[in-house]
GUTOR-66358 format. One line per field, with one value per residue (C-alpha): residue number from 0; residue in one letter; x, z, y. Coordinates in steps of 0.2 Angstrom, whole numbers, plus 5000, padded with zeros to 4 digits. Example, Ala and Ser with C-alpha at 12.3 -4.5 7.8 and 13.67 -1.06 7.14 Angstrom:
<nodes>
i c(0;1) .
aa c(A;S) .
x c(5062;5068) .
z c(5039;5036) .
y c(4978;4995) .
</nodes>
This chain:
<nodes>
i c(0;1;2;3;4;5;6;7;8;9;10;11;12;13;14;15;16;17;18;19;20;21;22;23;24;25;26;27;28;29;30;31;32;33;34;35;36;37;38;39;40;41;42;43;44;45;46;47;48;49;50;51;52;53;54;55;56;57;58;59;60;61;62;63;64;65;66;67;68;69;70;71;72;73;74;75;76;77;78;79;80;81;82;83;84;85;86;87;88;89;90;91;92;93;94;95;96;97;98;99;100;101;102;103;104;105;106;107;108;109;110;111;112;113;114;115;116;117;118;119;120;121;122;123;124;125;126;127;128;129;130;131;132;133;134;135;136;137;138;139;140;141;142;143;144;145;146;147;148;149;150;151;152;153;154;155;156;157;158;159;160;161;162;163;164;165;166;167;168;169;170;171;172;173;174;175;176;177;178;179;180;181;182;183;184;185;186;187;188;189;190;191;192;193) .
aa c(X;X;X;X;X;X;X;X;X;X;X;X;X;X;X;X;X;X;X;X;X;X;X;X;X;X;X;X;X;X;X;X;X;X;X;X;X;X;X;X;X;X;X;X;X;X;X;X;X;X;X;X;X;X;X;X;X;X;X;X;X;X;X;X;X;X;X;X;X;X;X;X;X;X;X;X;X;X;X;X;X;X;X;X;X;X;X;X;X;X;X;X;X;X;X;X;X;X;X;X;X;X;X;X;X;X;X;X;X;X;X;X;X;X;X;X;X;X;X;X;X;X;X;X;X;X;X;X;X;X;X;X;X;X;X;X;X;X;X;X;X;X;X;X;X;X;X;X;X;X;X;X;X;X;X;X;X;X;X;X;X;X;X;X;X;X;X;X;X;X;X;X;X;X;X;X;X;X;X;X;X;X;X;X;X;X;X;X;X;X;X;X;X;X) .
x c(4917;4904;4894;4912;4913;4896;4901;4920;4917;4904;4914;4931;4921;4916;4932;4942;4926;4926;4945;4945;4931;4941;4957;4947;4936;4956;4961;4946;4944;4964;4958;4944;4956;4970;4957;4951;4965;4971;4955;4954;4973;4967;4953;4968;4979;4965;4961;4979;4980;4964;4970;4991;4981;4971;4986;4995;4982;4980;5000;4999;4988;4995;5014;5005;4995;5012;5023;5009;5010;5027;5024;5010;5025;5033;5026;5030;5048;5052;5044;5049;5067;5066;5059;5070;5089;5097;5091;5092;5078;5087;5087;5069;5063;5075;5070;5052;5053;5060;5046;5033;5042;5046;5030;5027;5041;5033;5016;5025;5034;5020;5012;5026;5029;5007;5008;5002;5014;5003;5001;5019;5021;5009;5014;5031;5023;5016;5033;5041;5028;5032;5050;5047;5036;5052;5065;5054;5055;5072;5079;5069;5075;5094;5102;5114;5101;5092;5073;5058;5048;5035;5035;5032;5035;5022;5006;5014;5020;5003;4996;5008;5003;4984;4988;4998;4986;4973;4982;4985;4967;4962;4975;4970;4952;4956;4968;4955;4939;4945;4938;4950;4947;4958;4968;4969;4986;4988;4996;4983;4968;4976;4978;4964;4958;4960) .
z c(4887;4897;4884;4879;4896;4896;4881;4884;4905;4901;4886;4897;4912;4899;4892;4910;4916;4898;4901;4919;4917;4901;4916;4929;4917;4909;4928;4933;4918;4921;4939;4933;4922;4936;4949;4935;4933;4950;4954;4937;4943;4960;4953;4945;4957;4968;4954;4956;4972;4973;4962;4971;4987;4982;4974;4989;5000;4989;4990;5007;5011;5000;5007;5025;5020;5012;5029;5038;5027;5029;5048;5046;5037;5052;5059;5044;5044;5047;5032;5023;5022;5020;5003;4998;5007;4992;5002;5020;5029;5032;5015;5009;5022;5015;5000;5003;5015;5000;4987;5001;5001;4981;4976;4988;4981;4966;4976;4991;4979;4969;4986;4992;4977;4976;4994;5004;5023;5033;5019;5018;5035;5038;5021;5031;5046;5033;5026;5042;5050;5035;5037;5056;5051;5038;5051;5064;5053;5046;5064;5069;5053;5057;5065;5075;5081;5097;5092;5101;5105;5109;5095;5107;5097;5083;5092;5094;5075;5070;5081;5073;5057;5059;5065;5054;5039;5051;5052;5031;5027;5039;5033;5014;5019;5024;5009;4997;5005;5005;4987;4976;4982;4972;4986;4998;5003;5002;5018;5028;5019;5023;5041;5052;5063;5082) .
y c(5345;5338;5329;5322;5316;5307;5298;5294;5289;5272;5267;5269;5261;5245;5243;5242;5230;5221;5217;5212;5200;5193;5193;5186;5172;5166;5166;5157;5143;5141;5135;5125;5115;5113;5107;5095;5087;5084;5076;5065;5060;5055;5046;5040;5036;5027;5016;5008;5009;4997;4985;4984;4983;4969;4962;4964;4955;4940;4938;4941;4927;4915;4917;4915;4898;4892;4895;4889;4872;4869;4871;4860;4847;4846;4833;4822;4827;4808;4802;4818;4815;4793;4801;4813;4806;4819;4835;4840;4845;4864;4866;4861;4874;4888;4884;4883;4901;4909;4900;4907;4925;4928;4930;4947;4956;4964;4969;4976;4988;4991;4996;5006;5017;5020;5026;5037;5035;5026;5012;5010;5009;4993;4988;4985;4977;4964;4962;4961;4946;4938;4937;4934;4919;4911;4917;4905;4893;4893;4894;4877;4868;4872;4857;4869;4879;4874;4865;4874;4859;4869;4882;4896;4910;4903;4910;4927;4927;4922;4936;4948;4943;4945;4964;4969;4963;4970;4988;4987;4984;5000;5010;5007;5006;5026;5029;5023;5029;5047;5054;5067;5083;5098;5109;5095;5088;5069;5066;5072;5066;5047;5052;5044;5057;5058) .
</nodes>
């Protein structure tokens, strides 16, 4: 029996090690592929985020410089409506603000569905000193609204503006400098750290 035994043992030991490194390579090549994957996605992922956030910032701008332009009308208001009697004043500015404000809608969603949080929160800020900027406006072009000579508020939009663009660019600067890394969670890889 003992010569049996010398025999059977190594060939029992090489079958039970034979199918655990076949169990272990399956589980392992399974975890290789998955991590693959995640990473080629946020590779992805990154890709498009890039591109929204440049789109964003292009429309961004080009909403800004339009509301600044129609402020920058206002001093040829006079002229401005001796050549066009048919429309008020109000309404060119509505329509302008709205002209000015259209053009963000499909970015800023784009944006907000790409993510991450913090991107979405200053992507709101943006959207927010936007709307702050054509509210200003609109509220100066009312004739039943009381005219701010002075534009006061104007310097504290502007400063709005240039922050909240400021805190979108750092916030994407983060999101998109952070490279896909399988295991790690999204959230907190778009966190600045303390």
């Amino acid at each position: 029996m003992s010569l049996l035994w010398t025999a059977v043992l190594p060939a029992i030991t090489a079958g039970v090690f034979g199918i655990g490194g076949a169990l272990i390579g399956v589980v392992v090549g399974r975890r290789q592929v998955t991590d693959q994957a995640v990473v080629e996605h946020g590779q992805w992922l990154r890709g498009q985020r890039q591109e929204a956030y440049l789109a964003l910032l292009d429309a961004w701008d080009t909403a800004l410089a339009h509301l600044e332009a129609i402020f920058d009308e206002w001093l040829e208001r006079a002229d401005w409506e001796r050549q066009h009697p048919d429309l008020t004043w109000e309404a060119y500015v509505e329509s302008q603000t709205l002209a000015a404000q259209g053009p963000l809608t499909k970015p800023l969603d784009r944006v907000q569905l790409l993510g991450p949080d913090p991107v979405d929160r200053a992507t709101e800020a943006m959207d927010s000193a936007i709307g702050a900027f054509a509210a200003c406006l609109n509220h100066q072009a009312a004739p039943d609204e009381p005219f701010d000579q002075s534009w006061s508020s104007w310097l504290g939009l502007e400063t709005r503006a240039r922050e909240a663009r400021r805190s979108f660019t750092q916030a994407a600067k983060i999101t998109l400098q952070t490279p896909p890394r399988p295991g790690r969670r999204e959230r907190q890889a778009a966190e600045p750290a303390p």
